[in-house]
Each structure stands twice: as C-alpha cells, then as structure tokens.
C-alpha positions as CSV (number, residue, x, y, z in Angstrom):
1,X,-14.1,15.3,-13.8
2,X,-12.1,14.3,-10.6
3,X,-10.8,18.0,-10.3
4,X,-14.6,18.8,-10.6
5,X,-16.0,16.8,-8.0
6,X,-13.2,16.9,-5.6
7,X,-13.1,20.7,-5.9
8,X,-16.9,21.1,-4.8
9,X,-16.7,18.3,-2.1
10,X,-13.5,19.4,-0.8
11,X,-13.1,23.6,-0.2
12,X,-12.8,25.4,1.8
13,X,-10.2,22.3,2.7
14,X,-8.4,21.6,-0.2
15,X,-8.2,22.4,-3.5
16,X,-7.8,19.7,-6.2
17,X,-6.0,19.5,-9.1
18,X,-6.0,17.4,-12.1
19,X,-3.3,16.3,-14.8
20,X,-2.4,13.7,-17.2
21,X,0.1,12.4,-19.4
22,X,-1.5,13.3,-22.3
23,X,-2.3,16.9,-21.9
24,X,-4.6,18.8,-24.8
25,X,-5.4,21.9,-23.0
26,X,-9.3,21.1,-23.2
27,X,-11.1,19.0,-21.3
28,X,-13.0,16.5,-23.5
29,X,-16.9,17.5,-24.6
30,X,-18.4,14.2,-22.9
31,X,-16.4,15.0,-19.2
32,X,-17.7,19.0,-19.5
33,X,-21.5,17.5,-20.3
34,X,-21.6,14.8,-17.1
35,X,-20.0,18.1,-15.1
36,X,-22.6,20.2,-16.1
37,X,-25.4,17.5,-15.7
38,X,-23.9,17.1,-12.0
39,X,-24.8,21.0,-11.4
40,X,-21.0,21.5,-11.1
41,X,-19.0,25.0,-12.7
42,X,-17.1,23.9,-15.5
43,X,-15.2,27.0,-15.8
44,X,-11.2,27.3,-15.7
45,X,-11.7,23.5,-16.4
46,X,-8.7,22.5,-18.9
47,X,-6.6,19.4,-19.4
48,X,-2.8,19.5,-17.4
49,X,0.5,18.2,-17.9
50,X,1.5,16.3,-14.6
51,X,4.9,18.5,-15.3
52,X,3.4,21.7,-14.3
53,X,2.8,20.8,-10.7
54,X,6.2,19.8,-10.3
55,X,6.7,23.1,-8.3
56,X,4.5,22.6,-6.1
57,X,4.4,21.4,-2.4
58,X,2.2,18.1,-2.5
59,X,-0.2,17.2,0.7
60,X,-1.2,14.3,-0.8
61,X,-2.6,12.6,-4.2
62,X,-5.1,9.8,-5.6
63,X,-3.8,8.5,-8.7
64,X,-6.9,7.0,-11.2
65,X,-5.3,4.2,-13.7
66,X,-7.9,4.0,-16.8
67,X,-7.6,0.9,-19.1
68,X,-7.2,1.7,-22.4
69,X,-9.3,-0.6,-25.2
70,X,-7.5,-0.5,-28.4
C-alpha cells in the first residue's frame, strides 16, 4: 500500500518502492481492495524481498514496523 500511495504522491520526483521480509510475490487481497477504493492503479503491484534492491543506489528510505498479534 505504501508503494501505492507514495508512487501517486511522489512522481515525477521519486519513485517508490516496497519490500519485506516475508516476500509472497502477491500483494495481499485486502491491501489491492483499499488501493483500488483509493482510485489508485494496482497494476505491477507485487510483494518484494528487501534482497532485491540490494543493487541499487538508495536516496533515502522510511521503514514501517507492524506489530504482529499472535
């Protein structure tokens, strides 16, 4: 959702990108629903390993910390 949002606030001046440490390859159902509902493209959407934009120079990054409830 982050990648979402900070993709349609932020170009032409930055692009965003989003990973985790869990990586599926899809983006949960309930995140592409509150995308859509927000009028935002979901497509090329898909969950990322952190490891695949170790290549990359890095401007800068906001980390999001979730608390998980077992």
């Amino acid at each position: 959702m982050a990648e979402a949002i900070m993709n349609h606030k932020g170009r032409p001046n930055f692009t965003a990108y989003s990973a985790g440490s869990q990586a599926t390859g899809k983006v949960r159902p309930e995140a592409i629903k509150l995308i859509q509902k927000a009028g935002l493209p979901t497509d090329n959407l898909r969950s990322k390993d952190g490891d695949e934009f170790a290549r990359f120079a890095v401007w800068g990054f906001f980390t999001v910390d979730a608390l998980r409830i077992a």
